[in-house]
C-alpha positions in Angstrom: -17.1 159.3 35.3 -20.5 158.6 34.8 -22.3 162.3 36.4 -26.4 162.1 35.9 -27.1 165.8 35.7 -30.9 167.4 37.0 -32.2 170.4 37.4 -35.8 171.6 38.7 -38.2 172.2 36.1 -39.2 175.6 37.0 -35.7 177.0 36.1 -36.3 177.4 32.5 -32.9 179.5 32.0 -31.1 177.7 29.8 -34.4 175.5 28.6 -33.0 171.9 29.4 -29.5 173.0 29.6 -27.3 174.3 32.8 -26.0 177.1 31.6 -22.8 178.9 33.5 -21.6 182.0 34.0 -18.4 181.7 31.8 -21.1 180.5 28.9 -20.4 177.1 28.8 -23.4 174.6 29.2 -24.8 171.1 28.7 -28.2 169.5 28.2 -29.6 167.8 31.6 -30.1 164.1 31.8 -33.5 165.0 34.4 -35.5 168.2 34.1 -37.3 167.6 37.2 -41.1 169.2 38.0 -42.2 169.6 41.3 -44.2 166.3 41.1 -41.3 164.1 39.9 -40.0 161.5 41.7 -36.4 162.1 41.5 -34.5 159.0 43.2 -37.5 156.4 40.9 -36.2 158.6 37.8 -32.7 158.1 38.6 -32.8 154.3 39.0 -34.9 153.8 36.2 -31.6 155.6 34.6 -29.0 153.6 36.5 -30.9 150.6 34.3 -30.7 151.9 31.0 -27.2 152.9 31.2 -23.7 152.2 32.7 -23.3 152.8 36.9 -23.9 156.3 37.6 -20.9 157.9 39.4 -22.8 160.6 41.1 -26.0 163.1 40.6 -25.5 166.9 40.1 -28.3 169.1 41.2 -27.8 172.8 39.7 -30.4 174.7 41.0 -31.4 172.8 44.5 -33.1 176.0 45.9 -35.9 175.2 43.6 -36.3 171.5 44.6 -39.4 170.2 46.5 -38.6 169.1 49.8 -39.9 165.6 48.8 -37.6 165.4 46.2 -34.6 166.6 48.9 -35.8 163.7 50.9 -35.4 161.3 48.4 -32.0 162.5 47.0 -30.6 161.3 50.4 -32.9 158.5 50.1 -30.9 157.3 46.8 -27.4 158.8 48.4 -28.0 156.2 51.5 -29.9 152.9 49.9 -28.4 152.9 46.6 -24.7 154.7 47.8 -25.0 156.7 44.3 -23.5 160.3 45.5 -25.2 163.7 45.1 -23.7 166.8 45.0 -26.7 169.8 44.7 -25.5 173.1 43.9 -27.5 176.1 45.0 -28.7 179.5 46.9 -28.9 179.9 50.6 -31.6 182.5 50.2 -33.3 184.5 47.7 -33.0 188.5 47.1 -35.2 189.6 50.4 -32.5 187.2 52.6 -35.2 184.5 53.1 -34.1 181.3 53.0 -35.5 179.0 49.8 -37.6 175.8 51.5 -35.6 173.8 49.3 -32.0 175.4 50.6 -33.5 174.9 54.3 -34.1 171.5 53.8 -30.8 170.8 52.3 -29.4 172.3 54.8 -31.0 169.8 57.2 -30.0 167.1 55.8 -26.6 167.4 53.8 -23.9 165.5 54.7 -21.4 168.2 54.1 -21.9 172.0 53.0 -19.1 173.7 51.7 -19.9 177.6 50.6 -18.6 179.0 47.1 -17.7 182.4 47.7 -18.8 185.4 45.7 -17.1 188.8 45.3 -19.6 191.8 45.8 -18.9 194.4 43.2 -16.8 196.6 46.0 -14.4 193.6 46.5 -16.0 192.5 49.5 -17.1 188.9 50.1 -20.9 188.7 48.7 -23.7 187.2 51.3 -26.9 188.4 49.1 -28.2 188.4 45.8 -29.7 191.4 44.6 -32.9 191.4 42.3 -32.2 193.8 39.4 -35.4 194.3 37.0 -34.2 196.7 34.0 -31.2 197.4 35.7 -32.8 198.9 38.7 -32.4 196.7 42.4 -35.9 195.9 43.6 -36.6 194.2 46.6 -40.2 193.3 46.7 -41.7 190.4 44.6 -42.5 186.8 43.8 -39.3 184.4 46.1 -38.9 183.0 42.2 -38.4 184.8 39.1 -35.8 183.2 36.6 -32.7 185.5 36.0 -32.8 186.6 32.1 -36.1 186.2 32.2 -38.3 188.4 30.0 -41.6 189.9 31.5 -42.8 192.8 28.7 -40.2 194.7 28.4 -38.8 193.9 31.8 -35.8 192.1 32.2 -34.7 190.4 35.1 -31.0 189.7 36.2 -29.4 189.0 39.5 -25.9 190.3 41.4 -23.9 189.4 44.3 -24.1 191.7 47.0 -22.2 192.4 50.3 -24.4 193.2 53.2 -23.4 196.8 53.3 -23.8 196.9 49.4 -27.1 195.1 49.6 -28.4 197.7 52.5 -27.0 200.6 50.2 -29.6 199.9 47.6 -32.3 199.0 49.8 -31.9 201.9 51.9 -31.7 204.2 48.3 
C-alpha cells in the first residue's frame, strides 16, 4: 500500500522522521507547520505519485484545528483515508485543541491502551524534567528534548499513580 506519512512541524523529535518506541523509524512524506495546508499538500502528492492508500498523522495533538478540518475534508471529497495517531490530553489532563477537535469529528476512535508502571491501565502522561515529575509548564514541550542541562521525557501514568506524584 501506498501510506503518505505527516507529522506536525513542531514535533521536532525525531527531526523529519517518526520515531517509535521500539526504535524503529522512517522519514515523513509531509512535515506540516501550523500554516500548511495539509489536504492542498496531499493532492499536489496524490499527482506526483501513484494513488495514495491512506494518510498517517503521528502526532495529531499538535495539528491546527484548520488542518483537522481539512483532513476530513480530503477523507470525504477525495475518499483517501486518514488514520491520525495521538494524545487525548497533555501532562496537566487538559485536553490538546487538536485532540478535541479530532475528537469532534473522527469517524471512529479506538483507544491504544498504556500500562502505568504499577500494572494498572495508564490514563495520563506524566512530565518528567531530569527525572523528576513536574506538573506546571508550557501544554508543549518535545519529549527528549534538551533545555540546558534539562531533559525532558514523558511516562504513562495511572490516575492514582499520576495523583501520587502530584500530591508528593
Amino acid at each position: 500500500m501506498n501510506v503518505l506519512l505527516v507529522k506536525p512541524g513542531i514535533d521536532t523529535k525525531g527531526a523529519d522522521q517518526v520515531v517509535s518506541r521500539i526504535g524503529t523509524s522512517r522519514t515523513v512524506d509531509i512535515l506540516a507547520p501550523a500554516e500548511l495546508d495539509i489536504a492542498k499538500s496531499i493532492r499536489q502528492w496524490n499527482k506526483d505519485v501513484e494513488k495514495i492508500s491512506c494518510v498517517l498523522v503521528d502526532e495529531s495533538q499538535f495539528l491546527a484545528l484548520e488542518q483537522i478540518d481539512q483532513l476530513l475534508e480530503l477523507t470525504v471529497k477525495d475518499n483517501i483515508p486518514v488514520m491520525a495517531y495521538g494524545l487525548r490530553s497533555d501532562f496537566q489532563t487538559k485536553a490538546f485543541p487538536g485532540s478535541l477537535r479530532l475528537f469532534e469529528l473522527a469517524h471512529t476512535i479506538e483507544e491504544l491502551k498504556t500500562i502505568c508502571r504499577c500494572g494498572k491501565k495508564a490514563l495520563f502522561n506524566g512530565r518528567k524534567i531530569n527525572d523528576m515529575f513536574v506538573f506546571e509548564g508550557a501544554q508543549v514541550a518535545i519529549d527528549g528534548e534538551n533545555f540546558g542541562n534539562m531533559t525532558i521525557e514523558y511516562e504513562s501514568l495511572c490516575a492514582n499513580c499520576y495523583f501520587k506524584f502530584k500530591n508528593a
